[in-house]
LUMFI-712935 format. One record per residue (C-alpha): residue in one letter; residue number from 0; x, y, z. Coordinates in pm, 1 decimal. Example, Ala and Ser with C-alpha at 12.3 -4.5 7.8 and 13.67 -1.06 7.14 Angstrom:
BEGIN
+------+-----+----------+----------+----------+
| rest |  nr |       c1 |       c2 |       c3 |
+------+-----+----------+----------+----------+
|    A |   0 |   1230.0 |   -450.0 |    780.0 |
|    S |   1 |   1367.0 |   -106.0 |    714.0 |
+------+-----+----------+----------+----------+
***
This chain:
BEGIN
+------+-----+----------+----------+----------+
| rest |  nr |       c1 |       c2 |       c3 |
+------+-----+----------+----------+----------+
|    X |   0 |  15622.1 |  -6900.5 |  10425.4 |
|    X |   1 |  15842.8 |  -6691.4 |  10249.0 |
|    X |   2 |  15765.8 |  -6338.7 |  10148.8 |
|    X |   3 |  15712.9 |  -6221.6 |   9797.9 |
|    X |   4 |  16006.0 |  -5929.4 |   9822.5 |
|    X |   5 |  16284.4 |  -6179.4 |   9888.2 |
|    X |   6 |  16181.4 |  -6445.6 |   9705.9 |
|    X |   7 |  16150.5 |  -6167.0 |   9329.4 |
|    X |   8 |  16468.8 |  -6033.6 |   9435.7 |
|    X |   9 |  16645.3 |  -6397.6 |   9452.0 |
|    X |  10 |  16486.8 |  -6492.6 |   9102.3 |
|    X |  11 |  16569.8 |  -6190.2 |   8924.2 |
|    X |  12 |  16964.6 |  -6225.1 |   9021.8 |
|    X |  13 |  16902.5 |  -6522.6 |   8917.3 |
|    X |  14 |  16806.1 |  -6441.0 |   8577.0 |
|    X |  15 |  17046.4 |  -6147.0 |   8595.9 |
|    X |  16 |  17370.6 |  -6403.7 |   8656.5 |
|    X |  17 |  17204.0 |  -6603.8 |   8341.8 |
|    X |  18 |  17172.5 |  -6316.0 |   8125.2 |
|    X |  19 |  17570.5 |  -6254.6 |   8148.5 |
|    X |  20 |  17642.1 |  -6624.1 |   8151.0 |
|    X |  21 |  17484.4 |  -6592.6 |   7775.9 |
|    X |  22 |  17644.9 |  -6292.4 |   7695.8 |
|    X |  23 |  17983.9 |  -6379.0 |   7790.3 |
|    X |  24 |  17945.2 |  -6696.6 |   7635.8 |
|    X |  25 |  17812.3 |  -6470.1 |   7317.2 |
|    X |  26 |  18107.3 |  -6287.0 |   7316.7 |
|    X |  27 |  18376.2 |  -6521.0 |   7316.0 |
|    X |  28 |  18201.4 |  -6698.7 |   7054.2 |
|    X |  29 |  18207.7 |  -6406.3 |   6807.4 |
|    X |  30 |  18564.1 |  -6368.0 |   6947.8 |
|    X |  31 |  18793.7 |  -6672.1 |   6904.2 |
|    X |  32 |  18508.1 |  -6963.1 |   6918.4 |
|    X |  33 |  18395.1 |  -7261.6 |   7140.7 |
|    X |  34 |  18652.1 |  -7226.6 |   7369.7 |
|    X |  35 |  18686.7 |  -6894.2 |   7416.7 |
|    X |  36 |  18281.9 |  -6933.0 |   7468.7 |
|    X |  37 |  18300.7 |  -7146.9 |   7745.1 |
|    X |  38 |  18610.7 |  -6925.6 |   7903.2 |
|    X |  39 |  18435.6 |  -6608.2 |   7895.1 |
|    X |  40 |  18093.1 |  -6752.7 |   7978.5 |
|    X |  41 |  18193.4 |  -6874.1 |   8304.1 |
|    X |  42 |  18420.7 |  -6534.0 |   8339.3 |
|    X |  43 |  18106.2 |  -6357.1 |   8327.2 |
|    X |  44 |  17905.7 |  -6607.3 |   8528.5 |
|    X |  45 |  18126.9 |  -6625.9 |   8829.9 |
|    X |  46 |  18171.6 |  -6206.9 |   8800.4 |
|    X |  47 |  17795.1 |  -6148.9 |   8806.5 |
|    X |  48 |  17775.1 |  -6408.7 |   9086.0 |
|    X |  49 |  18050.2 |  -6240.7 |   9327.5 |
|    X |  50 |  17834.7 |  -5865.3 |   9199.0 |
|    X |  51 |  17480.2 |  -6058.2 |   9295.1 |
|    X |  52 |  17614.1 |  -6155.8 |   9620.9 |
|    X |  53 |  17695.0 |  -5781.1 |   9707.4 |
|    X |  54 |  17345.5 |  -5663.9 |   9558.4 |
|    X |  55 |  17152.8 |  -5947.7 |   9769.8 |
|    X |  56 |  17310.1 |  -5876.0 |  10119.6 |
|    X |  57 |  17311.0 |  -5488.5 |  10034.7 |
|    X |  58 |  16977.5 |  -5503.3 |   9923.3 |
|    X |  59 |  16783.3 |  -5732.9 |  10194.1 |
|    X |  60 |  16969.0 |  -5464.0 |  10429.3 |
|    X |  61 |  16776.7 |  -5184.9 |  10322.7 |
|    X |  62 |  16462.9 |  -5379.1 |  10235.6 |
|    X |  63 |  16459.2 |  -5457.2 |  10637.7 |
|    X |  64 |  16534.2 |  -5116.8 |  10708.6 |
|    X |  65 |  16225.7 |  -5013.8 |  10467.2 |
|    X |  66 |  15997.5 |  -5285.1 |  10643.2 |
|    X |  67 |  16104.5 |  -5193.0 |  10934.0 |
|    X |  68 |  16030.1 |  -4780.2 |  10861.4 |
|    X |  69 |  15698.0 |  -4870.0 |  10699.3 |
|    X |  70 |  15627.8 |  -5124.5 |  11022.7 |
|    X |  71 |  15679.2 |  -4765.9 |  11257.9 |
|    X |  72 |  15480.9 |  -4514.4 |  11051.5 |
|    X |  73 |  15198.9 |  -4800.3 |  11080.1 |
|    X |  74 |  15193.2 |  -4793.1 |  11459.9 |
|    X |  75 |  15196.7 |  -4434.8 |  11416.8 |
|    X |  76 |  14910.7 |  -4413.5 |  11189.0 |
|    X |  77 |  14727.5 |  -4677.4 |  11405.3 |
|    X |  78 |  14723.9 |  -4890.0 |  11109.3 |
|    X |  79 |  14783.4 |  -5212.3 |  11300.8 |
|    X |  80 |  14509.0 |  -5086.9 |  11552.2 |
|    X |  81 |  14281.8 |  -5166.6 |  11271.4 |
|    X |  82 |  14446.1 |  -5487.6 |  11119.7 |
|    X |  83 |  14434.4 |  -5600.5 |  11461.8 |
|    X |  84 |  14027.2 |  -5490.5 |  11492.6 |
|    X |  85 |  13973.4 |  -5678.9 |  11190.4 |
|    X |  86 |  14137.5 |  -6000.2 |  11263.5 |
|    X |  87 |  13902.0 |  -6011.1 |  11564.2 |
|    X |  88 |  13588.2 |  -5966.9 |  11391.0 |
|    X |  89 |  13697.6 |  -6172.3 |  11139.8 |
|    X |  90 |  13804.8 |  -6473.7 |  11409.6 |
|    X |  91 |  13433.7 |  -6412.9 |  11604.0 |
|    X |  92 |  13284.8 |  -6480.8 |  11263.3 |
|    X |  93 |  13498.9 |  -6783.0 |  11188.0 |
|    X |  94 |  13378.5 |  -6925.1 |  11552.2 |
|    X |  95 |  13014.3 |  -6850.5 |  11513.6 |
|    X |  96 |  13050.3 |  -7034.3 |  11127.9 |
|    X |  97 |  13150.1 |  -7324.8 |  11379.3 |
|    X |  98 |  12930.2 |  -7348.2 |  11643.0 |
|    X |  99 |  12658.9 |  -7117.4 |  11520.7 |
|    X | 100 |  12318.5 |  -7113.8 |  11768.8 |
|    X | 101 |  12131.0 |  -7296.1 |  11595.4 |
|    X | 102 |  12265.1 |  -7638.9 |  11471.0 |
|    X | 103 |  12279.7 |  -7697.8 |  11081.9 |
|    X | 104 |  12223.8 |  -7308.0 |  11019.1 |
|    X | 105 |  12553.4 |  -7212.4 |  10830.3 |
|    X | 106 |  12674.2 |  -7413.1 |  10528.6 |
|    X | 107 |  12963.0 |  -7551.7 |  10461.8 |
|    X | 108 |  13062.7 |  -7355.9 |  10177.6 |
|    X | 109 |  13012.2 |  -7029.2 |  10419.8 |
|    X | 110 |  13213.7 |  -7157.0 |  10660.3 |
|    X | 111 |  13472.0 |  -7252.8 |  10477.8 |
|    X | 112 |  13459.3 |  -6896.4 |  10307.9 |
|    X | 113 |  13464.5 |  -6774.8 |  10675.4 |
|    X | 114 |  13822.4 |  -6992.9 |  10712.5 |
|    X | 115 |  13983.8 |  -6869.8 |  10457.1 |
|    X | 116 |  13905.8 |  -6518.8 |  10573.4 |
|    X | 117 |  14053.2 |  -6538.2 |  10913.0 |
|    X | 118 |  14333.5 |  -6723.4 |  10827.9 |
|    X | 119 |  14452.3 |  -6462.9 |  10536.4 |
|    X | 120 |  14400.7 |  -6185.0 |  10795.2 |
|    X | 121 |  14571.2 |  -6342.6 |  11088.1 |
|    X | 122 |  14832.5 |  -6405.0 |  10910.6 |
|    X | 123 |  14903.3 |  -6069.4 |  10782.1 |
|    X | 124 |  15277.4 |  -5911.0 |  10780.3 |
|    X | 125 |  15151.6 |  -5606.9 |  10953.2 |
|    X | 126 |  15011.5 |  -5788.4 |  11245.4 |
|    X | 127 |  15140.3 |  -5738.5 |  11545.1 |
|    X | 128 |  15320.3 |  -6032.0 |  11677.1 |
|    X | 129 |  15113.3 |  -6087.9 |  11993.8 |
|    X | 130 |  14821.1 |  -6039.0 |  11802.0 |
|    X | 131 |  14916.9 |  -6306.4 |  11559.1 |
|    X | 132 |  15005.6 |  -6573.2 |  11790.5 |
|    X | 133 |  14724.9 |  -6517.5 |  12021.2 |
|    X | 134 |  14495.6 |  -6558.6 |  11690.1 |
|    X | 135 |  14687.7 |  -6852.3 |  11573.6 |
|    X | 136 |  14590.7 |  -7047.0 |  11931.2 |
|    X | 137 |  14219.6 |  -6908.4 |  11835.0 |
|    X | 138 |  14233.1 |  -7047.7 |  11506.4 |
|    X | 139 |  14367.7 |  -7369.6 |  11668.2 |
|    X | 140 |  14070.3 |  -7408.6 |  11938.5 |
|    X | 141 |  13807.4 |  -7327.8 |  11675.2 |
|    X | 142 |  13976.2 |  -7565.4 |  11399.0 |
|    X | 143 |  13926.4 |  -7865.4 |  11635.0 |
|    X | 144 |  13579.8 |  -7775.0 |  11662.1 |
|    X | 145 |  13499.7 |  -7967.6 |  11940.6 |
|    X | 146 |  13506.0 |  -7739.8 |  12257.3 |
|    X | 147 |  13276.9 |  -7384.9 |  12199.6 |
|    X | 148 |  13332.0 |  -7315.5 |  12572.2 |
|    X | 149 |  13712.8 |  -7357.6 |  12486.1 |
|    X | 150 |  13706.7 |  -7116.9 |  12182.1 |
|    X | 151 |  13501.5 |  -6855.7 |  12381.1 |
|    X | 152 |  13765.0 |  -6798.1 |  12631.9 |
|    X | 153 |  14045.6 |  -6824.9 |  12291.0 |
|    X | 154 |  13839.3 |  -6540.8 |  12166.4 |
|    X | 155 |  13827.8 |  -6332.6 |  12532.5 |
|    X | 156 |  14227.4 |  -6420.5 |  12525.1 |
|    X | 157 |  14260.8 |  -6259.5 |  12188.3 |
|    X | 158 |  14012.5 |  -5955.0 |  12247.9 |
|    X | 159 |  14223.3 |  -5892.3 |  12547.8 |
|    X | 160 |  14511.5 |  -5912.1 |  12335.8 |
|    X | 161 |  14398.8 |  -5673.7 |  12093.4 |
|    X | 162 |  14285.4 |  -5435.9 |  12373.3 |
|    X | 163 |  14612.2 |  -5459.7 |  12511.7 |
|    X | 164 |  14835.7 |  -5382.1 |  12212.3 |
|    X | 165 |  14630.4 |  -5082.1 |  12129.0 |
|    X | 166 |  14652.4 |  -4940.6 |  12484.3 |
|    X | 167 |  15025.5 |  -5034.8 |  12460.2 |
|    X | 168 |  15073.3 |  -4875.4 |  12123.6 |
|    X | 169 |  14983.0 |  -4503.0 |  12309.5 |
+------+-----+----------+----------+----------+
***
């Protein structure tokens, strides 16, 4: 899935290189006239490409760093502690949708509500990676919905997990 930083800053030098494509072309038309319009438009157009390509490699380097900075001061802060705390509760919730304790007690429209919740949080940016993929192999056990004794020991797996990265993370 692609993230939504990358993906604005591709479509705006996109409409960046398209702006100066049709105001080159604008220029050489009140210049000299149709061909001086087409000779200018794709002057501009391959000038505000080469300048794009700087911008994009510049920038994703110091978006990374920034993700990167932001991804430290949240260990720090113990923010993924708590991302991590909350993708477990809301995983145990997701399981108990699916094989709740007494048959035909949760609806379908709650469960499904419960799905959609533990899938947004698990896969969260600020997750830690361990904690992600041992709550992806969760999600997996519980989708199939066939084993509970199998998704009680994905959910011990991922508890350990999460106990693990936050005595790690001292």
């Amino acid at each position: 899935m692609l993230s939504g930083l990358p993906v604005r800053v591709h479509v705006v030098s996109a409409l960046i290189v398209a702006v100066w494509v049709a105001g080159g072309g604008c220029i050489g038309l009140l210049w000299g006239g149709l061909g001086w319009a087409l000779a200018t438009a794709v002057a501009s157009g391959l000038a505000a490409c080469a300048g794009m390509t700087l911008f994009i490699r510049r920038t994703a380097t110091s978006v990374r760093a920034e993700q990167e900075r932001h991804r430290r001061e949240a260990d720090d802060q113990g923010t993924a502690e708590g991302h991590a705390d909350a993708v477990l509760v809301a995983l145990t919730l997701y399981s108990a949708s699916v094989f709740p304790i007494v048959p035909r007690s949760v609806s379908a429209e709650e469960q499904q509500a419960r799905r959609t919740i533990a899938y947004r949080m698990s896969a969260y940016d600020g997750l830690p990676r361990e904690v992600r993929l041992s709550a992806a192999e969760m999600l997996e056990t519980v989708d199939d919905g066939s084993d509970a004794e199998a998704a009680r020991a994905a959910l011990r797996a991922l508890s350990v997990m999460v106990y693990h990265h936050r005595l790690s993370s001292r």
